[in-house]
MOPAC internal coordinates of N, CA, C and O (Angstrom, degrees):
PM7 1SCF
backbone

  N    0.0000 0     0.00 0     0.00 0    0    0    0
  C    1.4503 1     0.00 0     0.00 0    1    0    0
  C    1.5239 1   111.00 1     0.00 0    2    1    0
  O    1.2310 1   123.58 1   146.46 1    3    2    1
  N    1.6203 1   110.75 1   -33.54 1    3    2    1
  C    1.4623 1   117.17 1  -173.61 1    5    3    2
  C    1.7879 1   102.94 1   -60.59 1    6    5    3
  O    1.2310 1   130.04 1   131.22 1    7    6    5
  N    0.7560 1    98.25 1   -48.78 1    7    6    5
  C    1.7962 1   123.52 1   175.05 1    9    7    6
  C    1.9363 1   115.82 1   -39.25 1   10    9    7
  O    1.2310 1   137.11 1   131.81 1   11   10    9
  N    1.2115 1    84.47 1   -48.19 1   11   10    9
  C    1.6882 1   104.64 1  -179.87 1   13   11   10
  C    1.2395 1   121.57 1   -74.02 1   14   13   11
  O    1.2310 1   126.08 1   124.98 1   15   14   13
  N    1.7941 1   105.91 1   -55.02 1   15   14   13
  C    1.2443 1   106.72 1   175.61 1   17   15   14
  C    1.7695 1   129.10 1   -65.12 1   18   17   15
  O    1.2310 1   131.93 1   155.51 1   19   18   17
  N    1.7508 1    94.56 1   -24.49 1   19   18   17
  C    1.4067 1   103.92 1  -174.54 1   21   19   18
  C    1.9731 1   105.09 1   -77.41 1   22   21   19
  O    1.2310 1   124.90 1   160.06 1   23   22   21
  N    0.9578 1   108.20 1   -19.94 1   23   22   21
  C    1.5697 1   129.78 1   175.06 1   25   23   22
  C    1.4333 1    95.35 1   -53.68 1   26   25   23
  O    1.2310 1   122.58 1   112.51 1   27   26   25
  N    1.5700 1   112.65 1   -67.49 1   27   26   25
  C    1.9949 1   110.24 1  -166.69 1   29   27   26
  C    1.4910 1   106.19 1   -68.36 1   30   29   27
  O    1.2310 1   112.05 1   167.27 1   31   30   29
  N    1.2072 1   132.61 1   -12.73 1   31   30   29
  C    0.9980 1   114.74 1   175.71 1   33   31   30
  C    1.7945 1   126.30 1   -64.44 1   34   33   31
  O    1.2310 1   127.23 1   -47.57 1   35   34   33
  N    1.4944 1   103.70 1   132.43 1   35   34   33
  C    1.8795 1   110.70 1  -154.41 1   37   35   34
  C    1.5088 1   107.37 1   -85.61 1   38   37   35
  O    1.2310 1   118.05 1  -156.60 1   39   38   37
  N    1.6923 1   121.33 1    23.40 1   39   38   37
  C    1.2530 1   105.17 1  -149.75 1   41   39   38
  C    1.9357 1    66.67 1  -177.00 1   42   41   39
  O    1.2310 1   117.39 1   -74.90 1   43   42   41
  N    1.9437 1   122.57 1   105.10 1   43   42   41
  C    1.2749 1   128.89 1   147.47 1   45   43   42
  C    1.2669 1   125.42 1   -82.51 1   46   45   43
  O    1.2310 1   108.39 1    -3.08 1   47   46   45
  N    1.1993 1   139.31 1   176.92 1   47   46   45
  C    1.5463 1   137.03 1   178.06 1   49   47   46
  C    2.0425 1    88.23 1  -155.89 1   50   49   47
  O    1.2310 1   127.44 1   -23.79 1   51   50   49
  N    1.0640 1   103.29 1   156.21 1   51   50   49
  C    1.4664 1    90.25 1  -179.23 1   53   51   50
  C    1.8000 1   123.18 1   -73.29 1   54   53   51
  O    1.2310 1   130.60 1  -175.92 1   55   54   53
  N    1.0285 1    97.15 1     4.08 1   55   54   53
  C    1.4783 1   132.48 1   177.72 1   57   55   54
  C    1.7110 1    97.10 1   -70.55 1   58   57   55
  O    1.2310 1   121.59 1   121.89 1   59   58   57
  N    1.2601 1   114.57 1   -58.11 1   59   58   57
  C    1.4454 1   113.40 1  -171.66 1   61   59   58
  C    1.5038 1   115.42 1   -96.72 1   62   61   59
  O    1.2310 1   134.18 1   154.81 1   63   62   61
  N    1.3197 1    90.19 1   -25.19 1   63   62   61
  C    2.1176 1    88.66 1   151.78 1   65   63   62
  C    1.3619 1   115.67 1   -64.25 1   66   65   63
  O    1.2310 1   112.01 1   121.15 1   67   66   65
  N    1.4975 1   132.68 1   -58.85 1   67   66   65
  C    1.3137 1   119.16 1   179.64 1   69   67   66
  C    1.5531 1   118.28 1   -44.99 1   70   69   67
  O    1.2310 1   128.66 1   127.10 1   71   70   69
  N    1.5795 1   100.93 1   -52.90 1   71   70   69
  C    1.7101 1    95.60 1   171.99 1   73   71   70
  C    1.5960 1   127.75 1   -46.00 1   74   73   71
  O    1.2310 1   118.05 1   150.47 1   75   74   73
  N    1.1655 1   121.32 1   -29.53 1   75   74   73
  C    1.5895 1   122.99 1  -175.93 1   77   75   74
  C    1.5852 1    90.97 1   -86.33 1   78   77   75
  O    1.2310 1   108.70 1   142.69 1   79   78   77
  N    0.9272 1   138.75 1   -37.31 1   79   78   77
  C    1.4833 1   150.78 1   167.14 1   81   79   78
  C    1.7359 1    90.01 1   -22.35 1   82   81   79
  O    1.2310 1   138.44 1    99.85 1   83   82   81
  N    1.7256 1    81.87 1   -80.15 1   83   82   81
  C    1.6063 1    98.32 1  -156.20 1   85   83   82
  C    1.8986 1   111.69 1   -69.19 1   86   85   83
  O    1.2310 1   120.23 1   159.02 1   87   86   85
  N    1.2901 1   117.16 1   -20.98 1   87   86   85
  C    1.2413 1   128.07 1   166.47 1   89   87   86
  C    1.4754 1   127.53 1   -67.12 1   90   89   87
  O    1.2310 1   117.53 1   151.16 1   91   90   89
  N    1.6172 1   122.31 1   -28.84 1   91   90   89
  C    1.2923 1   170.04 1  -155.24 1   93   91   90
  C    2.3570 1    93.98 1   -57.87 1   94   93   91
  O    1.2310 1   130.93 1   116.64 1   95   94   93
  N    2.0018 1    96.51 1   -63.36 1   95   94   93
  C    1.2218 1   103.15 1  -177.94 1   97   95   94
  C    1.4865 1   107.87 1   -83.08 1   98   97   95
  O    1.2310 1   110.77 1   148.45 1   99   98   97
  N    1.1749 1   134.97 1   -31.55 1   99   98   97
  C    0.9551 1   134.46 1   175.00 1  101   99   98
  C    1.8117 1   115.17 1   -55.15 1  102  101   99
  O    1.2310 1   120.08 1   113.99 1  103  102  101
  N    1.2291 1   117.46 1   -66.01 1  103  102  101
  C    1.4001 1   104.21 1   147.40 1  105  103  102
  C    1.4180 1   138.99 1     7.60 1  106  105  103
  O    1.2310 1   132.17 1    89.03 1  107  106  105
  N    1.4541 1    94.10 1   -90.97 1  107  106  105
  C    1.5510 1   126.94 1   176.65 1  109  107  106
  C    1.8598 1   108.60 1   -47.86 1  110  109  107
  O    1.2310 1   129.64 1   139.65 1  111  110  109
  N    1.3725 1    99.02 1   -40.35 1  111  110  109
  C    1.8817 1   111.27 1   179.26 1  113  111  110
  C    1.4899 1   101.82 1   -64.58 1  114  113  111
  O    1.2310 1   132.58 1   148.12 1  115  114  113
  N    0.9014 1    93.29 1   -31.88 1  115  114  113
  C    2.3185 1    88.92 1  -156.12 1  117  115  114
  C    1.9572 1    97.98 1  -105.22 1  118  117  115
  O    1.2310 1   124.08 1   175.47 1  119  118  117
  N    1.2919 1   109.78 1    -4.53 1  119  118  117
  C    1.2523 1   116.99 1  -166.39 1  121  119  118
  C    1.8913 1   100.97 1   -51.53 1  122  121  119
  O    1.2310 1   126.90 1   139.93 1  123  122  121
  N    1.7339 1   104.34 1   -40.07 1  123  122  121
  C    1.6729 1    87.75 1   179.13 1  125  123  122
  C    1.6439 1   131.64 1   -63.43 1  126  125  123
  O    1.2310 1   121.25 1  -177.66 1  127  126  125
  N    1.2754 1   115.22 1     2.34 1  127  126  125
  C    1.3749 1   133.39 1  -172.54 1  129  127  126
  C    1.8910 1    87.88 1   -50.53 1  130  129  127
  O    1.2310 1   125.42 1   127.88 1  131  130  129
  N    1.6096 1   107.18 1   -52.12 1  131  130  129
  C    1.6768 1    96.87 1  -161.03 1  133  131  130
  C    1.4117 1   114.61 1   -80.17 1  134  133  131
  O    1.2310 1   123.16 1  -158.51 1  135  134  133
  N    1.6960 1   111.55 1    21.49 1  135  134  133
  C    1.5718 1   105.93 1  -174.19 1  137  135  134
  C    1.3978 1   104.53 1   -59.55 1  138  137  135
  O    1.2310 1   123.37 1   140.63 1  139  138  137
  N    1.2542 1   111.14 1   -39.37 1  139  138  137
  C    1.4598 1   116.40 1  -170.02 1  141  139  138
  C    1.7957 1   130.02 1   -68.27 1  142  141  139
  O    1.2310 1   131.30 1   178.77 1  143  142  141
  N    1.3450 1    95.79 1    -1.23 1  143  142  141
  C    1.4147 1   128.25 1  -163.66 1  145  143  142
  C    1.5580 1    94.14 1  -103.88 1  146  145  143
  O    1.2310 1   114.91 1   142.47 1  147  146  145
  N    1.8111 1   127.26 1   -37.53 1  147  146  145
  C    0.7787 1   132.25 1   178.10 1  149  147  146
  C    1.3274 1   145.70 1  -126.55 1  150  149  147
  O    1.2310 1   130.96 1  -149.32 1  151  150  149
  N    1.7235 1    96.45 1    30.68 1  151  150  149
  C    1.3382 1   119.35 1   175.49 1  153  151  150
  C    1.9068 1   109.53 1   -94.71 1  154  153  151
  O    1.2310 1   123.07 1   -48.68 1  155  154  153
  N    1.4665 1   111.73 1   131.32 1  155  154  153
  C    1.6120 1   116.27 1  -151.89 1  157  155  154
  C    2.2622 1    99.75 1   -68.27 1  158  157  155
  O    1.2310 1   120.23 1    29.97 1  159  158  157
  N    0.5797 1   117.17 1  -150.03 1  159  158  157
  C    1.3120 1   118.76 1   176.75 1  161  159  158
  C    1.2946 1   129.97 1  -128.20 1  162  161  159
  O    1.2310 1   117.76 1  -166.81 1  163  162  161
  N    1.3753 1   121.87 1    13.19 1  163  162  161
  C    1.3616 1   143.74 1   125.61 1  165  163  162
  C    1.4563 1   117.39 1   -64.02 1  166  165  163
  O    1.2310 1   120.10 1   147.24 1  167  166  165
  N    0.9878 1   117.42 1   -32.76 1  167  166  165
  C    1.7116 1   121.34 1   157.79 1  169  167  166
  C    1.4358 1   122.18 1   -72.84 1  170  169  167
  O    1.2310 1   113.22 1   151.83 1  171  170  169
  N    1.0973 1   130.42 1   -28.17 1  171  170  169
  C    1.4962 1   141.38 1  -161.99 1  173  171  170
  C    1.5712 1    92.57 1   -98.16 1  174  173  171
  O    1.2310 1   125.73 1   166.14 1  175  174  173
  N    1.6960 1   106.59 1   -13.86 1  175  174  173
  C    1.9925 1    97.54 1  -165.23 1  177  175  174
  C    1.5925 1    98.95 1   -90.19 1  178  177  175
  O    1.2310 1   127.01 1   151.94 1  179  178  177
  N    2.0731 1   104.11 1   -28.06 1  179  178  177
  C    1.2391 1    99.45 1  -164.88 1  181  179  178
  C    1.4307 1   105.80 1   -81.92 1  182  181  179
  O    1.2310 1   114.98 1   165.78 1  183  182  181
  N    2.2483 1   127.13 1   -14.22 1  183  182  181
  C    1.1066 1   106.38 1   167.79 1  185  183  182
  C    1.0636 1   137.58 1   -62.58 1  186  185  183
  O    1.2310 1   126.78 1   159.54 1  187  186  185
  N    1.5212 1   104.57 1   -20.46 1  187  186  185
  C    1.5611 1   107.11 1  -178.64 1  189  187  186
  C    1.3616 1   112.56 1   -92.58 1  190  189  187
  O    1.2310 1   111.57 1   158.97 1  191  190  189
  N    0.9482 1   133.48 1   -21.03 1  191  190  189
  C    1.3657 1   131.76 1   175.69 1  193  191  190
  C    1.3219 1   110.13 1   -78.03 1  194  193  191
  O    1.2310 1   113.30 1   154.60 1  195  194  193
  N    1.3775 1   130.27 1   -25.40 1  195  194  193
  C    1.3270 1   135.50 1   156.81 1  197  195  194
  C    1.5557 1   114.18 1   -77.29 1  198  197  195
  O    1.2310 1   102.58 1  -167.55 1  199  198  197
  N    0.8009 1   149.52 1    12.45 1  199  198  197
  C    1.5957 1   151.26 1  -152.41 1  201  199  198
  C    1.8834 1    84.14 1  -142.82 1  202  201  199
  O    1.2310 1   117.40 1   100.87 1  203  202  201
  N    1.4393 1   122.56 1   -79.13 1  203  202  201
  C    1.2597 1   116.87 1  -178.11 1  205  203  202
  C    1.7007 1   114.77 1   -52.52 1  206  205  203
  O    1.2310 1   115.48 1   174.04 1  207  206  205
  N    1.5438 1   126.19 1    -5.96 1  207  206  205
  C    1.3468 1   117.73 1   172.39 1  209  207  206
  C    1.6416 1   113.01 1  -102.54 1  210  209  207
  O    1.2310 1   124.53 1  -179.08 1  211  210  209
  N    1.3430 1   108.92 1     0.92 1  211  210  209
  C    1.6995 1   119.84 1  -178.42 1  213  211  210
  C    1.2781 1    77.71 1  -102.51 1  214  213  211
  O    1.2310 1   105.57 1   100.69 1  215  214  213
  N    1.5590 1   144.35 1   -79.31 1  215  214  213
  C    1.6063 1   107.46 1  -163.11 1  217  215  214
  C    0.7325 1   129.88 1   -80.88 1  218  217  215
  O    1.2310 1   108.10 1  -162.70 1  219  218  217
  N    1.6774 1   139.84 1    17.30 1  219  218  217
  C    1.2300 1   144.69 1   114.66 1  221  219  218
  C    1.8592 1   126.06 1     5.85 1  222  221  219
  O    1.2310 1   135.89 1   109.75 1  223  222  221
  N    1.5715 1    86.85 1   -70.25 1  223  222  221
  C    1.3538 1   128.89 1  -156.15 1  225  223  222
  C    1.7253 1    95.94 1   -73.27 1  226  225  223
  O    1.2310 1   118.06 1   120.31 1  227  226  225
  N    1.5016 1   121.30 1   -59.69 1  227  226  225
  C    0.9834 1   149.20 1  -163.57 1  229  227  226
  C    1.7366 1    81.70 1   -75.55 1  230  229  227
  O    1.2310 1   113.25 1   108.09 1  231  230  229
  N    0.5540 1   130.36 1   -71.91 1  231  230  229
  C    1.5624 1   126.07 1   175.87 1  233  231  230
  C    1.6977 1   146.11 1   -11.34 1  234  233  231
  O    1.2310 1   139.44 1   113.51 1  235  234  233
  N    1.8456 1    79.90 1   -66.49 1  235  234  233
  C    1.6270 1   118.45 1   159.65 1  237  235  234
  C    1.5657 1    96.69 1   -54.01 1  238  237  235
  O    1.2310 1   124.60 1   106.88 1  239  238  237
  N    1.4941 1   108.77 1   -73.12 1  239  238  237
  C    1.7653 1   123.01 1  -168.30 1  241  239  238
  C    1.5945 1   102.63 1   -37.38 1  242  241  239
  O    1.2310 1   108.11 1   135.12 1  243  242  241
  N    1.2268 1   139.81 1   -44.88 1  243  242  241
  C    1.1946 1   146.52 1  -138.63 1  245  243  242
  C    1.2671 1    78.83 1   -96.30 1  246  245  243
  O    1.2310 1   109.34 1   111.01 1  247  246  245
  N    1.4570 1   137.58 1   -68.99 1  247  246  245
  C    1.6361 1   142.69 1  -163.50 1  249  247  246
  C    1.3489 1   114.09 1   -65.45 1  250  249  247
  O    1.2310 1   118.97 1  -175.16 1  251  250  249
  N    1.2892 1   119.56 1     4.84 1  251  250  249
  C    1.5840 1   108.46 1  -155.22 1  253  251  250
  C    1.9645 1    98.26 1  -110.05 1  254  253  251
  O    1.2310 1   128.73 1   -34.94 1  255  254  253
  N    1.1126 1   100.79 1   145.06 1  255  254  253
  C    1.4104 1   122.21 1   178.32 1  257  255  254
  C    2.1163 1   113.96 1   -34.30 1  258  257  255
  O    1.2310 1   135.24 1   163.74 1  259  258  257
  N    1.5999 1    88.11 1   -16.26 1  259  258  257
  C    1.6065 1    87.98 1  -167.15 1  261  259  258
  C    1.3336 1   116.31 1   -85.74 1  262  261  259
  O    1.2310 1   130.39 1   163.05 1  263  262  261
  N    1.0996 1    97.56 1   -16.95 1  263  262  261
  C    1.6338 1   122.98 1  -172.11 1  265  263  262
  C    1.5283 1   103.12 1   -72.08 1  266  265  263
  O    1.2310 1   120.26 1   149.00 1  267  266  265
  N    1.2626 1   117.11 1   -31.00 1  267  266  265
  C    1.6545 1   137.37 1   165.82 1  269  267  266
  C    1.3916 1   110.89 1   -20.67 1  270  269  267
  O    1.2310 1   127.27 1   119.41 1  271  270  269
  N    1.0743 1   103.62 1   -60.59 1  271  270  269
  C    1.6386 1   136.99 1  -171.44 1  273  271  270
  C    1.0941 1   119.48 1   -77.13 1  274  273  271
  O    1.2310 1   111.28 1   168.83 1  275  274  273
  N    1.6366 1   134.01 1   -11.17 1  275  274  273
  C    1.4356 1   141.04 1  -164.20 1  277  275  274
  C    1.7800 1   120.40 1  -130.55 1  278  277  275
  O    1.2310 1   129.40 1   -48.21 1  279  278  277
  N    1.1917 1    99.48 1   131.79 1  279  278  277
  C    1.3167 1    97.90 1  -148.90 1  281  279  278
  C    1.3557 1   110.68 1   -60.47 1  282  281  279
  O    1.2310 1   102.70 1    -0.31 1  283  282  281
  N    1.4999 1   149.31 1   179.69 1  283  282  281
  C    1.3818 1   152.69 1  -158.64 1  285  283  282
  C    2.0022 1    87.19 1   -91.16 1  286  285  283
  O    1.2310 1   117.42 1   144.53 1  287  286  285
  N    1.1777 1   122.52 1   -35.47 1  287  286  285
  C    1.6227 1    96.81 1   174.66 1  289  287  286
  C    1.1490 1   114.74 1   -69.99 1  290  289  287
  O    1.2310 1   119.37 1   158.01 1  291  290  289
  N    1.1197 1   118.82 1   -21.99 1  291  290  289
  C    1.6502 1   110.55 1   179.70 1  293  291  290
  C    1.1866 1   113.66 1   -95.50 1  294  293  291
  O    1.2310 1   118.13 1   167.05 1  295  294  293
  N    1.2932 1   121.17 1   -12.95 1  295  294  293
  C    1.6535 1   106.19 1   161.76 1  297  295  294
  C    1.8246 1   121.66 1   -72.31 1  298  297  295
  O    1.2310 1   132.14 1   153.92 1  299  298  297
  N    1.4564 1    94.16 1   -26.08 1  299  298  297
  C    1.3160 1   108.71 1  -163.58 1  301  299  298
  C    1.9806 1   105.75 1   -66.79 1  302  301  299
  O    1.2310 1   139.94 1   130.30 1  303  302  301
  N    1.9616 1    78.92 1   -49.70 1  303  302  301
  C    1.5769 1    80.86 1   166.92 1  305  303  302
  C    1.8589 1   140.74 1   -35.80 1  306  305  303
  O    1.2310 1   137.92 1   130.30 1  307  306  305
  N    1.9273 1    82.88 1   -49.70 1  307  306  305
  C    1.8038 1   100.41 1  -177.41 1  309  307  306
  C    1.4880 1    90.72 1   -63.55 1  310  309  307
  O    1.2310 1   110.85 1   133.76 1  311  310  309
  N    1.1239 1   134.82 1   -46.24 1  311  310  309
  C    1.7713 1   132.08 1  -157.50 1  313  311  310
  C    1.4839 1    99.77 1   -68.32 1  314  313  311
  O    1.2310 1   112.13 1   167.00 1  315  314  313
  N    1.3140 1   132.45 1   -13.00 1  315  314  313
  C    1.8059 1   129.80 1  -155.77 1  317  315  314
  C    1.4375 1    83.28 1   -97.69 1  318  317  315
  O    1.2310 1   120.17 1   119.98 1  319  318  317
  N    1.6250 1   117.27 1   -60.02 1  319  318  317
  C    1.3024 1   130.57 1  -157.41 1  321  319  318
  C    1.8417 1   126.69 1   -58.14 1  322  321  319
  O    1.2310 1   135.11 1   152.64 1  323  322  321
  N    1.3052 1    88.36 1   -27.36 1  323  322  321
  C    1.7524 1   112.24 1   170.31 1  325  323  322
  C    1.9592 1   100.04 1   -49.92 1  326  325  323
  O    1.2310 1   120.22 1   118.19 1  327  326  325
  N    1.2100 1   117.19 1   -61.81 1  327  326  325
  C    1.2733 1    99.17 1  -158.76 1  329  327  326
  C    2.0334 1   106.88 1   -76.76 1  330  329  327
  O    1.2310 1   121.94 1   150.17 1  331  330  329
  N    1.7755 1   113.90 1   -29.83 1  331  330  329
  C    1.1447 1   124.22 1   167.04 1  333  331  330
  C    1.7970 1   109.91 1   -35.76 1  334  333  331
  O    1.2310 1   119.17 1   119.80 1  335  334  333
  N    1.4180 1   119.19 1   -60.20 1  335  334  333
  C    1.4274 1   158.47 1  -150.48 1  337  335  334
  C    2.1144 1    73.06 1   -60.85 1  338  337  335
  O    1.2310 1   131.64 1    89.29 1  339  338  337
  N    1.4096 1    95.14 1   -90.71 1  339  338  337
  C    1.4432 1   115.60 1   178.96 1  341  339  338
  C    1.4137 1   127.44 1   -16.13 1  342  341  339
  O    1.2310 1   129.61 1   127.76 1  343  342  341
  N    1.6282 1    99.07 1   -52.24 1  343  342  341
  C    1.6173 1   104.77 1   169.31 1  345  343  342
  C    1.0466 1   106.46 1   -45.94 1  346  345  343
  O    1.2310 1   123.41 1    97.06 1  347  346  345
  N    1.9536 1   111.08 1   -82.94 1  347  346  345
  C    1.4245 1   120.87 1  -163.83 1  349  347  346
  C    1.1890 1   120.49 1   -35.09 1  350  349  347
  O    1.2310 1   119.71 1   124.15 1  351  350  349
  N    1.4493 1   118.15 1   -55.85 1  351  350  349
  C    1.1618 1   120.49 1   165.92 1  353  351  350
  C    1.4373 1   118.88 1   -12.08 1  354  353  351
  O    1.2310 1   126.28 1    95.35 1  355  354  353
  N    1.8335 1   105.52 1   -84.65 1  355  354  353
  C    1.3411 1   117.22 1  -150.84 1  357  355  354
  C    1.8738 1    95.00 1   -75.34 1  358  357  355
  O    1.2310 1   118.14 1   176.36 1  359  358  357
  N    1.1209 1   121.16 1    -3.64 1  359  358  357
  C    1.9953 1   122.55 1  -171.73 1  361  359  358
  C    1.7718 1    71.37 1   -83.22 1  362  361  359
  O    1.2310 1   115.60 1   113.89 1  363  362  361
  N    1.3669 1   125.95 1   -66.11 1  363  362  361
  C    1.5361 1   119.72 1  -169.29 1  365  363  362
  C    1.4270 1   110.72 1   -26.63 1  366  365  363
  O    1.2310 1   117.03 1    95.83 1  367  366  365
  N    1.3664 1   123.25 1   -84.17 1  367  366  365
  C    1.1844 1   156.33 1  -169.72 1  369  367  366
  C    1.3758 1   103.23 1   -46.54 1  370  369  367
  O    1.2310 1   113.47 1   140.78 1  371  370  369
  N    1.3250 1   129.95 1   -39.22 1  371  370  369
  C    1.8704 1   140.54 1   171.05 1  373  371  370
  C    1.2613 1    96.63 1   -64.48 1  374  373  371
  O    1.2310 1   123.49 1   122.19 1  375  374  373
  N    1.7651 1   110.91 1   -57.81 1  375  374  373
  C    1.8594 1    92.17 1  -156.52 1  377  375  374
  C    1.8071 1   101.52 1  -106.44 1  378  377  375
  O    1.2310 1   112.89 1  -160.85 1  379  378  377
  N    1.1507 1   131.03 1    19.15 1  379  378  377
  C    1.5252 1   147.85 1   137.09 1  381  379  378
  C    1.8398 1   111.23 1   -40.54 1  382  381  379
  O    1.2310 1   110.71 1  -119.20 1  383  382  381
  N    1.4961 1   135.08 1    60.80 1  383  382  381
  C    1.2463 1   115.99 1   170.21 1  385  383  382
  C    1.4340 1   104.94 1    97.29 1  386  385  383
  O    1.2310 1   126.24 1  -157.49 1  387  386  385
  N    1.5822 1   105.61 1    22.51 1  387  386  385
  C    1.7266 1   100.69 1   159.41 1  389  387  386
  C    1.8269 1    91.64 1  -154.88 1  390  389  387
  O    1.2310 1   126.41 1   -25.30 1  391  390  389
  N    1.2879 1   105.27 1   154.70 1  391  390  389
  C    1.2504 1   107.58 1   178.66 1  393  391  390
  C    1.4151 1   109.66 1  -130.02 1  394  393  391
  O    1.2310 1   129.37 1    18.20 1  395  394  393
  N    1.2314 1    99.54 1  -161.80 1  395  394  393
  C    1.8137 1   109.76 1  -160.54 1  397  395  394
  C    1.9455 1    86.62 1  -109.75 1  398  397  395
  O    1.2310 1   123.89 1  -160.67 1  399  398  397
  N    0.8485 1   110.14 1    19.33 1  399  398  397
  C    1.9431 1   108.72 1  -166.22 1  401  399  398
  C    1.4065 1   107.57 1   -73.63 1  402  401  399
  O    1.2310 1   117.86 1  -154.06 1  403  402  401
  N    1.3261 1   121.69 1    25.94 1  403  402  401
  C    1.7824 1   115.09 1   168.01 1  405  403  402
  C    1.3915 1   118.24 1   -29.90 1  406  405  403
  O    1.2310 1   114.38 1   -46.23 1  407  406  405
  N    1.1603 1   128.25 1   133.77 1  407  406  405
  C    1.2997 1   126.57 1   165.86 1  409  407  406
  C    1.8758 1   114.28 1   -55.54 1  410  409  407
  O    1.2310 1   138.35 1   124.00 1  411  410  409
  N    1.3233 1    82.04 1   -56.00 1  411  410  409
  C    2.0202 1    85.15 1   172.15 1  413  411  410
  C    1.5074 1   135.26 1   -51.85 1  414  413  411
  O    1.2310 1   129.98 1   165.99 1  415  414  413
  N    1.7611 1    98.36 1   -14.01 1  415  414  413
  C    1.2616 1    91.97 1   177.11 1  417  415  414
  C    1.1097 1   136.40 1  -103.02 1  418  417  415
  O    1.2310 1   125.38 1   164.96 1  419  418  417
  N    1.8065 1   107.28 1   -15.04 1  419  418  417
  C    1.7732 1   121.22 1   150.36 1  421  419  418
  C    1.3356 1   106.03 1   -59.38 1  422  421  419
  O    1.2310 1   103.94 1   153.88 1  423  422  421
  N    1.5455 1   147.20 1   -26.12 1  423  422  421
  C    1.3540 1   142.35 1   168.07 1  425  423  422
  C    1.6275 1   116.17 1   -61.21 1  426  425  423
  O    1.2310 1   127.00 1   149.91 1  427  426  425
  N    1.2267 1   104.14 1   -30.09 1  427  426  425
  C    2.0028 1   112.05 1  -175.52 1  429  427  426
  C    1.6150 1    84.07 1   -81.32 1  430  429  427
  O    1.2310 1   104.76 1   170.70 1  431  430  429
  N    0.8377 1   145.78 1    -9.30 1  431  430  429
  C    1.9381 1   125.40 1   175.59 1  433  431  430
  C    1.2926 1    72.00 1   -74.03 1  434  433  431
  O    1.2310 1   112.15 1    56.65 1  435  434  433
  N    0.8323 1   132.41 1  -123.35 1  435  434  433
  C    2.0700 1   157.31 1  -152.70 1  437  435  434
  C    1.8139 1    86.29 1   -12.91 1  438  437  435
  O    1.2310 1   107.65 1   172.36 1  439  438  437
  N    1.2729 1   140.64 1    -7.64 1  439  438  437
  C    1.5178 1   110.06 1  -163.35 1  441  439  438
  C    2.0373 1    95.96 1   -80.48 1  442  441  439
  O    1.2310 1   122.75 1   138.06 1  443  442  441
  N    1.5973 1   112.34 1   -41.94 1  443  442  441
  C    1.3936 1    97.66 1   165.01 1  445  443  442
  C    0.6815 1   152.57 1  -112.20 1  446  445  443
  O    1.2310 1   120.10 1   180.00 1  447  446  445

């Protein structure tokens, strides 16, 4: 955002060129934040339909007779790992067949 806003400004000093400079990689780092902004909705159907069949799963696992047998850290463990599991997943499934390729953002190199 630092990047953007220093961009509209109608009036640079080399002061505010260095800043877009220095704002420039930072950008580019955090740029996957909008995968999720730009994944189509055939994608968004299969996260959730994949997300509601992992805690499904995680569910069953937790209820099941085997768990009987295993000590309270290791259950506790499987219970932490469910939402870890979930992320990766759905970061998979975002950057799986969509990219960060905005047109606007090969144009912000050229802004300084």
């Amino acid at each position: 955002m630092d990047f953007i806003l220093i961009a509209q400004y109608k009036v640079h000093t080399p002061k505010t060129i260095q800043s877009m400079q220095d704002y420039l990689p930072d950008l580019h780092k955090h740029k996957n934040v909008f995968l999720q902004f730009q994944a189509s909705k055939s994608i968004k159907m299969v996260i959730k339909d994949t997300t509601r069949e992992l805690k499904v799963e995680y569910s069953r696992l937790l209820t099941s007779n085997s768990l009987l047998h295993q000590s309270t850290a290791k259950c506790c463990k499987l219970v932490e790992e469910l939402p870890l599991e979930t992320e990766e997943m759905v970061d998979d499934m975002l950057t799986t067949g969509i990219y960060c390729n905005f047109p606007k953002m090969y144009l912000i190199s050229y802004f300084v």
